[in-house]
C-alpha positions as CSV (number, residue, x, y, z in Angstrom):
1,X,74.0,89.1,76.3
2,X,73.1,91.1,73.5
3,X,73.6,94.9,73.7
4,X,73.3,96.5,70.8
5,X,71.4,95.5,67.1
6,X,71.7,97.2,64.2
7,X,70.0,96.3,60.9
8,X,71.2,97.0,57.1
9,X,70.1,96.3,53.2
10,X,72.5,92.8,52.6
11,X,74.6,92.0,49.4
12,X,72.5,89.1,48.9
13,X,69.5,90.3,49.0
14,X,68.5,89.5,52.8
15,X,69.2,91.9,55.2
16,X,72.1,91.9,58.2
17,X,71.6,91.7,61.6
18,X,74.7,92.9,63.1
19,X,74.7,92.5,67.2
20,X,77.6,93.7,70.0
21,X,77.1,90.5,72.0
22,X,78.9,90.8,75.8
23,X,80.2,87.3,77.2
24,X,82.6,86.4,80.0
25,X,85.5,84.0,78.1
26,X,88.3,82.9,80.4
27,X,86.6,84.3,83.3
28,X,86.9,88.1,82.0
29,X,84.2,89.8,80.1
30,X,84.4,90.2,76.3
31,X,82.7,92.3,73.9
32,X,82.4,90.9,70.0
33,X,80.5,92.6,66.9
34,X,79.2,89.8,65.2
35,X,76.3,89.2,62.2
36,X,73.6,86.8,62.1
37,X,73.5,84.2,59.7
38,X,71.0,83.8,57.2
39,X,68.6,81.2,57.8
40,X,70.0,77.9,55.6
41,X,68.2,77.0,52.3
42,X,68.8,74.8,49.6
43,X,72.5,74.2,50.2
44,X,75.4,71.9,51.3
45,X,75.2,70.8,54.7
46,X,79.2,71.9,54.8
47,X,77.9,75.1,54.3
48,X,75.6,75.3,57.3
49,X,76.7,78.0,59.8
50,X,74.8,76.7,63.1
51,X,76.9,78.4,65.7
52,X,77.8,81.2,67.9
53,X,80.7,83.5,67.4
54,X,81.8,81.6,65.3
55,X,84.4,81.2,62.1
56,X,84.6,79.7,58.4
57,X,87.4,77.7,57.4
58,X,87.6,76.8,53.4
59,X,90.9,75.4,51.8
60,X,93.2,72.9,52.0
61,X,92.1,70.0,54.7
62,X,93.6,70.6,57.6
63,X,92.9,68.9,61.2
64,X,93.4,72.2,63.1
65,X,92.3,75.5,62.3
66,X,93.4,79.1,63.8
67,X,92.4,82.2,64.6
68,X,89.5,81.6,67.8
69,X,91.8,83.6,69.9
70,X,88.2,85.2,71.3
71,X,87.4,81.5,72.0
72,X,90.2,80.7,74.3
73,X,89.6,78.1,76.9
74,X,86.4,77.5,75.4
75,X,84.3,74.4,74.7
76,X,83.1,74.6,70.7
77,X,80.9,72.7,68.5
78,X,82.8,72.4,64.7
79,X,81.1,70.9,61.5
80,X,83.7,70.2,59.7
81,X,82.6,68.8,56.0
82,X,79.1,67.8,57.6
83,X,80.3,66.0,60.3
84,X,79.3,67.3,63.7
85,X,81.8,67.3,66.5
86,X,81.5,68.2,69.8
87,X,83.1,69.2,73.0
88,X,86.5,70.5,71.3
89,X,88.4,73.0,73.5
90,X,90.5,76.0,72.1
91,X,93.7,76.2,73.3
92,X,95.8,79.5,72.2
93,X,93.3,80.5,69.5
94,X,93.3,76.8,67.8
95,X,91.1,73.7,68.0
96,X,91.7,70.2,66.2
97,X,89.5,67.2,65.2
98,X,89.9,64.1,67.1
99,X,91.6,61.1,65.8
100,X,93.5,62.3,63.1
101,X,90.4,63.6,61.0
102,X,90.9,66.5,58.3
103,X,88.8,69.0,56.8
104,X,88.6,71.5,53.7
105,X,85.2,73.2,55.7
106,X,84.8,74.1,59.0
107,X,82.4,76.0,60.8
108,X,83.4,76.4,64.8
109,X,81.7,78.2,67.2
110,X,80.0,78.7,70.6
111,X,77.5,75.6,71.0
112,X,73.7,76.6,71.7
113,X,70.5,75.1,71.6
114,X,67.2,76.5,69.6
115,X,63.3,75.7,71.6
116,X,60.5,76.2,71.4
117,X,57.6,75.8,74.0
118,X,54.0,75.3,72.9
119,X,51.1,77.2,74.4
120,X,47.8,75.3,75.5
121,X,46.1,73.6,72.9
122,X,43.2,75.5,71.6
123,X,40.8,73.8,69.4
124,X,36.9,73.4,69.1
125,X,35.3,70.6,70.6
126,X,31.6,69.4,70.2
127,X,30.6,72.3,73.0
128,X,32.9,75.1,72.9
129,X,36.9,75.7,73.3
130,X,39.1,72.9,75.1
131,X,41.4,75.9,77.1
132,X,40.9,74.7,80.7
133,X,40.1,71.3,80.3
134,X,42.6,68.1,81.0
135,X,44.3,66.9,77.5
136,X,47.0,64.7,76.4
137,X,49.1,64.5,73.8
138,X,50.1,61.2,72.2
139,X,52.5,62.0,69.5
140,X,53.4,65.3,67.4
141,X,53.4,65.5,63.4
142,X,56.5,67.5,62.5
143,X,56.9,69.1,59.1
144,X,60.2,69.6,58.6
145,X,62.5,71.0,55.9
146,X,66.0,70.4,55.2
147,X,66.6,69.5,59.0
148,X,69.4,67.4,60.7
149,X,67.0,65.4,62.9
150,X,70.1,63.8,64.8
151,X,69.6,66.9,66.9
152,X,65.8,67.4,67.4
153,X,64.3,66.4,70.2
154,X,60.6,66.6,71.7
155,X,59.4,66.4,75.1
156,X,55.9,66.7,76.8
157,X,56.0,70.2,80.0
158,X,54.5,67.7,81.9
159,X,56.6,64.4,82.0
160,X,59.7,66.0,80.8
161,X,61.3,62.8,79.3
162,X,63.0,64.1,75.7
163,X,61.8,62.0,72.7
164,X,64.4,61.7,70.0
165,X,62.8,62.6,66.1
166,X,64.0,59.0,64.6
167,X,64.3,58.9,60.9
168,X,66.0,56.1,59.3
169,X,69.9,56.5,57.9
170,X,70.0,60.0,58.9
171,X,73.6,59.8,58.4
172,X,75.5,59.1,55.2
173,X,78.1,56.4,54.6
174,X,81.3,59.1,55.5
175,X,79.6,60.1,58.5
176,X,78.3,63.5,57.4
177,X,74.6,65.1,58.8
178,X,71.8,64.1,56.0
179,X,69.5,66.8,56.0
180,X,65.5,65.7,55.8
181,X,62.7,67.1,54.3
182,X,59.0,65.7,54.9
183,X,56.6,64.7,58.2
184,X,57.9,62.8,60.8
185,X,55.8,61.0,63.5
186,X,57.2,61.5,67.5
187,X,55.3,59.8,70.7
188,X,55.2,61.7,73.1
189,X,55.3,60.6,76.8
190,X,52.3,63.0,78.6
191,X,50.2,63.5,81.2
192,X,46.3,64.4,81.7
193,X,47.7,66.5,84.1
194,X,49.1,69.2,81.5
195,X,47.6,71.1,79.0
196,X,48.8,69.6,76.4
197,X,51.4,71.8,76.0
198,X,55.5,70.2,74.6
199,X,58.9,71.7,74.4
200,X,61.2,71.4,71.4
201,X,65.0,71.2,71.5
202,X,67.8,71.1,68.4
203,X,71.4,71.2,69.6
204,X,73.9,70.3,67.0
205,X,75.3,72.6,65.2
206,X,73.1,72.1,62.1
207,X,70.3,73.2,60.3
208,X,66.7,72.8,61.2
209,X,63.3,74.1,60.0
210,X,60.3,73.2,61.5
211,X,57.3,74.1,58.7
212,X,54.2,73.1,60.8
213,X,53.8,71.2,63.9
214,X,50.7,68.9,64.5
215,X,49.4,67.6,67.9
216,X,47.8,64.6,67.9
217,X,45.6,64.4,71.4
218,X,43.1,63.2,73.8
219,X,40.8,65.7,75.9
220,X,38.0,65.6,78.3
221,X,34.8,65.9,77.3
């Protein structure tokens, strides 16, 4: 829970967020000042800070990095030179890569999951608005910049069954996130039943920008 924000003029030319964030860690409650990121733009996916009270590594490759003390006994997401891991647990303030793997850049952190939920669709039709009438979405146009889709996911309020974003050789030959820029077409699973409304998820610990989002849909007349 966030309980206190403070902003101030950045070094980079973007301003800080700083937040006191409260959170129980090993079953007692902890108190942490940290700063919000700023959003990711035109740079190396090993650079991509995509998680929660977290920490930078940058040096010599190492499979096990220090210093999440605040993290004890926690379950942390790490992308560690654009490869995503998941589900590694700190024990006494350190967390390593599974099966031998090294890194010279890490980011680890708190997992969590950016949405967004759509309102009614709200469009002319040949008589008027559509608001109160029966639609259906069949697929969503996404325009997305420099996004990891291995994360993204779409599903209709209605149904609720998640549609992956699928673009082809989203990952590079060593394994590391590609980020994509450009529309991508998603079906989508509704119902008439709805109102046309869908729920967007990202989860790993990577970036992603949605520019616009299209609905492609049926409605009654």
């Amino acid at each position: 829970m966030v309980e206190s924000a403070v902003v101030t003029p950045g070094q980079d030319g973007n301003d800080d967020l700083w937040l006191i964030v409260k959170r129980t860690i090993g079953g007692a409650t902890r108190r942490t000042i940290e700063i919000k990121s700023a959003p990711f733009e035109y740079g190396e996916i090993a650079d991509a800070f995509e998680v929660d009270s977290g920490l930078t590594y940058s040096g010599v490759a190492t499979g096990t990095v220090t210093g999440l003390d605040h993290l004890n006994g926690e379950t942390v997401d790490a992308l560690a030179d654009g490869v995503v891991y998941k589900g590694l647990v700190v024990a006494t303030g350190a967390v390593s890569l599974p099966g031998g793997a090294t890194a010279a850049k890490w980011q680890v952190g708190l997992p969590y999951e950016a949405g967004a939920d759509t309102l009614e669709l709200d469009v002319g039709g040949r008589d008027g608005s559509i608001v109160g009438r029966r639609k259906k979405v069949a697929k969503v146009i996404l325009s997305l910049f420099e996004t990891d889709t291995t994360g993204l996911e779409i599903t209709s309020m209605q149904r609720g069954r998640w549609e992956p974003v699928r673009i082809p050789s989203v990952v590079t030959p060593d394994s590391s996130a590609n980020l994509f820029t450009g529309n991508v077409e998603v079906p989508i699973d509704d119902s008439w039943e709805g109102q046309g409304r869908v729920r967007i998820r990202h989860t790993n610990p990577t970036p992603c920008t949605i520019r616009a989002f299209t609905p492609v849909f049926d409605s009654e007349a």
